[in-house]
C-alpha positions as CSV (number, residue, x, y, z in Angstrom):
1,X,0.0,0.0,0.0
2,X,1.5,3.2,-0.8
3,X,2.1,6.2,2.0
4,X,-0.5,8.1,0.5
5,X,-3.2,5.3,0.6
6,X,-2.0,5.0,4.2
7,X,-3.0,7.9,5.3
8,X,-6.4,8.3,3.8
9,X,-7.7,4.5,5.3
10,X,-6.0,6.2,8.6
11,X,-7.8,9.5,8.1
12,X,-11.1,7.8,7.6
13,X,-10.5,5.5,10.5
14,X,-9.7,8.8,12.6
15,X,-13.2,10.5,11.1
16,X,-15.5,7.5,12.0
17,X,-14.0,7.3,15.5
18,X,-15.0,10.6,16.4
19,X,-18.4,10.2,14.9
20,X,-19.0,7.3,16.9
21,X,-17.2,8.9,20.3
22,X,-18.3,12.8,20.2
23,X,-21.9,13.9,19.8
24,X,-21.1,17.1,19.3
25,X,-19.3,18.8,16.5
26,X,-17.6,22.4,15.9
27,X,-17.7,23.4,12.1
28,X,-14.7,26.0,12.0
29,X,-13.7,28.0,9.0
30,X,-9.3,28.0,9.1
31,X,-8.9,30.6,7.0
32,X,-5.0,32.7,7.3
33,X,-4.7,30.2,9.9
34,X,-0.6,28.5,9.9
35,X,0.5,25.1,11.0
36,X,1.7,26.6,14.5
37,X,-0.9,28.3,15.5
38,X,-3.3,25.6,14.6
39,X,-0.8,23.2,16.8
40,X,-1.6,25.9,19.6
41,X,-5.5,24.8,19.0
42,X,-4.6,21.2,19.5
43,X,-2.7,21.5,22.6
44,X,-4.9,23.9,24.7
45,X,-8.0,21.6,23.6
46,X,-6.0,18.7,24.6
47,X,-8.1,16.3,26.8
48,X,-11.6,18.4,26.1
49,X,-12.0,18.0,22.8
50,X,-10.0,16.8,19.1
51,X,-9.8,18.7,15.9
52,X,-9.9,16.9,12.8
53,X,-9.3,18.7,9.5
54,X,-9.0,16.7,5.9
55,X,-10.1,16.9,2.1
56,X,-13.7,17.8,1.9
57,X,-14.4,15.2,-0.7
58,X,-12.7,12.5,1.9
59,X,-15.0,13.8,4.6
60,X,-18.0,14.1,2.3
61,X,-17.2,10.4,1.0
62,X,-16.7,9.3,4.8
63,X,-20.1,10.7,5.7
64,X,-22.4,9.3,2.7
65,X,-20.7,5.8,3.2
66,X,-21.5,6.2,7.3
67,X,-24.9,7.2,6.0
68,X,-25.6,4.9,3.6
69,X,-23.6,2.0,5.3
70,X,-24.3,2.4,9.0
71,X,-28.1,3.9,8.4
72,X,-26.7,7.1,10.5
73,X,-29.3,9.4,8.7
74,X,-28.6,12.1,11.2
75,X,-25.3,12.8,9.4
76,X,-27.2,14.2,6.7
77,X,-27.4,17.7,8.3
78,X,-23.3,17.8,8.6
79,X,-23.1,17.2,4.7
80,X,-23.7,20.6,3.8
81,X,-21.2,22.1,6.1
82,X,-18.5,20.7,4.6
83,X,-17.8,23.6,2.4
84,X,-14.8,26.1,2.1
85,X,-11.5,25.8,3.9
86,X,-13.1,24.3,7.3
87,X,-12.2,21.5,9.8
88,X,-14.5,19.9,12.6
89,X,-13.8,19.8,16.6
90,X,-15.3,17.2,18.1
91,X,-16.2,17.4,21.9
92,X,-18.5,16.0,24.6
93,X,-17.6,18.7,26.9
94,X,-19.0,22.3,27.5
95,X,-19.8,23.7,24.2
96,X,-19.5,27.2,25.0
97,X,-16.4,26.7,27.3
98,X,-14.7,24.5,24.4
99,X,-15.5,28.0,21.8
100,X,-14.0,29.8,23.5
101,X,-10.8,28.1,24.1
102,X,-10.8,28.0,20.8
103,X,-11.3,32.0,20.0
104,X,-9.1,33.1,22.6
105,X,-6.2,31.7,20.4
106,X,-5.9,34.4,18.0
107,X,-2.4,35.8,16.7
108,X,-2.2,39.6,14.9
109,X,-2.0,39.5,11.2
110,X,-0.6,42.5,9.1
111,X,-3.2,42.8,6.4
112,X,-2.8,41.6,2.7
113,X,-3.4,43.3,-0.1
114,X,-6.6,41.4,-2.3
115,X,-8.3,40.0,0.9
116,X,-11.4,40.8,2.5
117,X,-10.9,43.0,5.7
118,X,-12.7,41.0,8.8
119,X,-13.3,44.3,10.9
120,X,-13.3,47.7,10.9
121,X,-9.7,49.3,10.2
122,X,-9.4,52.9,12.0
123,X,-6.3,54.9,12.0
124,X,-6.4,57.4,15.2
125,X,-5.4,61.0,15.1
126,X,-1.8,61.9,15.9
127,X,1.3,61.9,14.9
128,X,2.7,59.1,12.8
129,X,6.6,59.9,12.9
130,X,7.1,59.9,9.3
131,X,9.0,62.6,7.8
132,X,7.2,65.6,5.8
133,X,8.3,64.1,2.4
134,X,5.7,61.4,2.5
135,X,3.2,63.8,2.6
136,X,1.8,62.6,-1.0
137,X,1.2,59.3,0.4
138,X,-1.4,60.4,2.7
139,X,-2.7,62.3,-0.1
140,X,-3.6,59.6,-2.0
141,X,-5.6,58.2,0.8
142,X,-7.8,61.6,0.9
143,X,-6.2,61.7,4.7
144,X,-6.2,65.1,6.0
145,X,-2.2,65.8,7.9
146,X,-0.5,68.8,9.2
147,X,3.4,68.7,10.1
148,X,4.3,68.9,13.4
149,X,8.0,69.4,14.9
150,X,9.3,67.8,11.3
151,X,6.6,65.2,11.3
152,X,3.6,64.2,9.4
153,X,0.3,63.9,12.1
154,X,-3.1,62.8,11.4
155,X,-5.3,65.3,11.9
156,X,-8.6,63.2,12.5
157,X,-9.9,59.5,13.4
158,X,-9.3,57.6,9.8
159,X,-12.0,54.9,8.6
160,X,-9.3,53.3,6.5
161,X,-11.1,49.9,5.3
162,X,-14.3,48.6,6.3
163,X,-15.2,45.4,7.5
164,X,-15.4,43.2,4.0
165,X,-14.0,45.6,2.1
166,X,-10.9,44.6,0.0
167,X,-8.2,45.2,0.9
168,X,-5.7,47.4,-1.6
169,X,-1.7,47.8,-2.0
170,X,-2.4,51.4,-0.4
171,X,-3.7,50.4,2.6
172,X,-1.1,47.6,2.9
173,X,1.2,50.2,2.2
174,X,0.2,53.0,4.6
175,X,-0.4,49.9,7.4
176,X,3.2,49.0,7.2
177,X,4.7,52.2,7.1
178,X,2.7,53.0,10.4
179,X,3.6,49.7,11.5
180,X,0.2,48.5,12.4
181,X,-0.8,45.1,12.3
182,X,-4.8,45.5,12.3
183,X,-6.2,42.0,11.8
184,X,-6.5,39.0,14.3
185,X,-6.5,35.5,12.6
186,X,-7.8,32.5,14.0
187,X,-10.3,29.7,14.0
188,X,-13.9,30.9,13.3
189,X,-16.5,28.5,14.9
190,X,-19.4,29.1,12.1
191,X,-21.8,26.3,13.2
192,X,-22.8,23.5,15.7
193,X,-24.4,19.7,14.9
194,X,-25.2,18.5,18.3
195,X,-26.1,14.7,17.9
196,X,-28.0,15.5,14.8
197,X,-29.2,19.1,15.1
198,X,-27.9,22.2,13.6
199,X,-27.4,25.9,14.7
200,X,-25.5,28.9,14.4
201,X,-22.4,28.9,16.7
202,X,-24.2,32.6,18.2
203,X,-26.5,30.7,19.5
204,X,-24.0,29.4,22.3
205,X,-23.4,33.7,23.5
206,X,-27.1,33.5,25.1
207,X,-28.0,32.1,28.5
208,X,-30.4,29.9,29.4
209,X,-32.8,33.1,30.6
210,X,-32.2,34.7,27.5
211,X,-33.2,31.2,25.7
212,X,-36.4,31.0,27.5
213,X,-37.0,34.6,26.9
214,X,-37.2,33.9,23.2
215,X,-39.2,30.4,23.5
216,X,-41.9,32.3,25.2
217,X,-41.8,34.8,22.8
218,X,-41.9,32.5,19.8
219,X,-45.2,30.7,21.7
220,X,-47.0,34.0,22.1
221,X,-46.5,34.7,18.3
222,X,-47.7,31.1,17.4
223,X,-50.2,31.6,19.8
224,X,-51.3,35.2,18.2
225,X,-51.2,33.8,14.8
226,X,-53.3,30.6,15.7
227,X,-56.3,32.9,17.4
228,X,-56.0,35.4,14.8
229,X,-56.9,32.5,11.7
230,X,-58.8,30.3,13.7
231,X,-56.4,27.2,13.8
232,X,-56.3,25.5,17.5
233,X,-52.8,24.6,18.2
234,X,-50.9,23.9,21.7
235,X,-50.0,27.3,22.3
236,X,-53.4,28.7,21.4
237,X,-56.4,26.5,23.3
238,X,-55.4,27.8,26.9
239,X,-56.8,30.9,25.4
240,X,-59.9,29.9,23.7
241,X,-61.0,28.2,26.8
242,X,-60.1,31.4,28.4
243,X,-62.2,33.3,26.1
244,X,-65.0,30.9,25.8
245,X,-65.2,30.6,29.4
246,X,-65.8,34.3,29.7
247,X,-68.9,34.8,26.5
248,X,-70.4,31.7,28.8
249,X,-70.6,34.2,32.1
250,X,-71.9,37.2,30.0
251,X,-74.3,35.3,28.4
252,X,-75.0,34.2,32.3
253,X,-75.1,37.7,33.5
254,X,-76.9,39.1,30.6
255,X,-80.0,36.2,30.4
256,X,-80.4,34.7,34.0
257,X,-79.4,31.4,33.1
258,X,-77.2,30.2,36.3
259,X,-74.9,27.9,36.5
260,X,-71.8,27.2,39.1
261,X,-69.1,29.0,37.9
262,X,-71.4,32.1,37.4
263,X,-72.7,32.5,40.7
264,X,-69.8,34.7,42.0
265,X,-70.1,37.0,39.4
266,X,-74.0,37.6,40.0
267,X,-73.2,37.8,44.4
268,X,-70.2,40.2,43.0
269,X,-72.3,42.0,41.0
270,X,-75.7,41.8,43.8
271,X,-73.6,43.1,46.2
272,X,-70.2,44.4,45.3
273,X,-69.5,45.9,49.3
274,X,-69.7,42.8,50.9
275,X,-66.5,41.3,48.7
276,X,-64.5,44.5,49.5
277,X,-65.5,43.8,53.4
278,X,-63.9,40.6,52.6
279,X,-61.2,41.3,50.7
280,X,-59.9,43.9,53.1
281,X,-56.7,43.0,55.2
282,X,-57.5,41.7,58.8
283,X,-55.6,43.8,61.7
284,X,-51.9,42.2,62.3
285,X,-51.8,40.5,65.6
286,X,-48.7,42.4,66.7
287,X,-50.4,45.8,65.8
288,X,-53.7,44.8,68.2
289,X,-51.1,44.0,70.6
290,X,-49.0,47.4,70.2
291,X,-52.4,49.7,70.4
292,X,-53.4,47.8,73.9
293,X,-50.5,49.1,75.6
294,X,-50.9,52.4,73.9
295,X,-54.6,52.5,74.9
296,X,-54.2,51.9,78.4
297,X,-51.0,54.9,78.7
298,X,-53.9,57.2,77.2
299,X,-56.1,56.3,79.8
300,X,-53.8,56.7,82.5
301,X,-52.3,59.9,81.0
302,X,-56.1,61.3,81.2
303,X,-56.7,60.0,84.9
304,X,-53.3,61.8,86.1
305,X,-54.2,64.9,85.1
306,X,-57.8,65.2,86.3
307,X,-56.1,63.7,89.7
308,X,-54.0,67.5,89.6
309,X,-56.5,69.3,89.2
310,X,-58.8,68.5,91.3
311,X,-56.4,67.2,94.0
312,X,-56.2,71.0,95.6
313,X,-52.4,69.8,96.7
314,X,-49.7,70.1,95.3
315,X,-45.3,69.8,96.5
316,X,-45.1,73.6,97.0
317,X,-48.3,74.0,99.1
């Protein structure tokens, strides 16, 4: 068998483990990223998790014969992903804490001229110790400059490139001479499987309140839209009942007809004093037992003084 048969049948063997170990998969994109920075990857995911990068039409091929072969139809959804310059991380462990491991090992990259910017390039005001003669430079950048002790400085904030903008020979040019090194290159975790399902890797930045927050949200819309067409669903019936429950008491009220559930609406509505008598809150125990004492020093406050006056006596008699 020849080397490079050797390694395919031992990449494939590689692949299929993983399938069959990790449930959960990392699709990353690896563009600008080197060897020794992607060996930095390996090691600080070492133990938590295993990256596993090949030809996509070996991964595609591994995946339709696991599919096909091993009836593992939920593999289907991590066919399409396989696009671009990408790899896979598989994991078990924390899928947010495994991310960002594996964002926080980014290294500065000097842009290059015919790539897409992936943020925001900004050159501050100030000076930029270049000499006066390179004034044309920052002229053909539309960059406003004064000199300044026998040095070119910027006179206002710069929006040099803009995210996804290309990038030109100019701005390489004017980035070097400033010495700047604007971009940060690293893997880019684009999408999640998890045992079978898929999901945008933003998905892992919300917590679990801010996940319920948009599940209930999403009921009350299906709910909205299933009242507003008529269609009963889950979401919707603890509302018609609601609804229907209350046209049954005003038909009630409005004809006579009595039944059990009604009959506190027609005493509320008889006599609406007697429920606010009822619903009133009772005297605290402690405050009966503060006014007592409070009572009685009234009383005996009273009793002294009539005692002075009409005691005809008093210590300076």
């Amino acid at each position: 068998m020849s080397e490079r048969r050797l390694r395919k049948e031992k990449f494939v063997v590689k692949l299929k483990d993983a399938i069959a170990e990790y449930k959960n998969v990392l699709i990353v994109g690896v563009d600008n990223v080197g060897s020794n920075q992607m060996q930095k990857v390996r090691v600080a995911l070492r133990g938590k998790a295993i990256v596993v990068m090949g030809k996509n039409t070996l991964i595609q091929k591994v995946l339709r014969d696991m599919i096909e072969g091993e009836k593992l139809t939920k593999l289907e959804n991590l066919l399409p992903l396989v696009v671009g310059n990408m790899g896979f991380v598989f994991t078990n462990h924390n899928l947010p804490e495994i991310r960002k491991l594996i964002l926080d090992n980014k290294v500065p990259a000097a842009a290059k001229s015919g790539s897409f910017a992936p943020a925001d390039v900004f050159i501050p005001p100030g000076p930029t110790g270049l000499d006066p003669g390179q004034t044309n430079f920052f002229q053909a950048l539309n960059i406003g400059t004064k000199i300044v002790k026998g040095a070119i400085e910027i006179v206002n904030e710069v929006h040099l490139i803009k995210k996804g903008d290309k990038v030109t020979l100019s701005h390489v040019a004017m980035l070097d001479k400033m010495n700047v090194r604007p971009f940060f290159y690293g893997f880019k975790v684009m999408t999640v499987y998890e045992d079978g399902t898929v999901y945008s890797a933003d998905i892992l930045d919300m917590d679990q309140n801010a996940l319920l927050a948009k599940f209930s949200a999403g009921v009350r819309r299906l709910a909205a839209i299933s009242l507003a067409i008529g269609y009963p669903t889950a979401a919707s019936v603890s509302h018609s009942l609601n609804h229907a429950f209350k046209s049954l008491i005003a038909i009630s009220l409005e004809t006579g007809i009595e039944f059990e559930e009604s009959k506190k609406f027609k005493d509320y509505l008889a006599n609406p004093g007697a429920f606010a008598a009822s619903s009133a809150p009772a005297p605290a125990a402690g405050a009966k037992g503060a006014a007592a004492p409070a009572a009685a020093a009234k009383k005996k406050k009273s009793t002294s003084e009539s005692e002075d006056v009409g005691g005809g006596f008093s210590m300076f008699d």
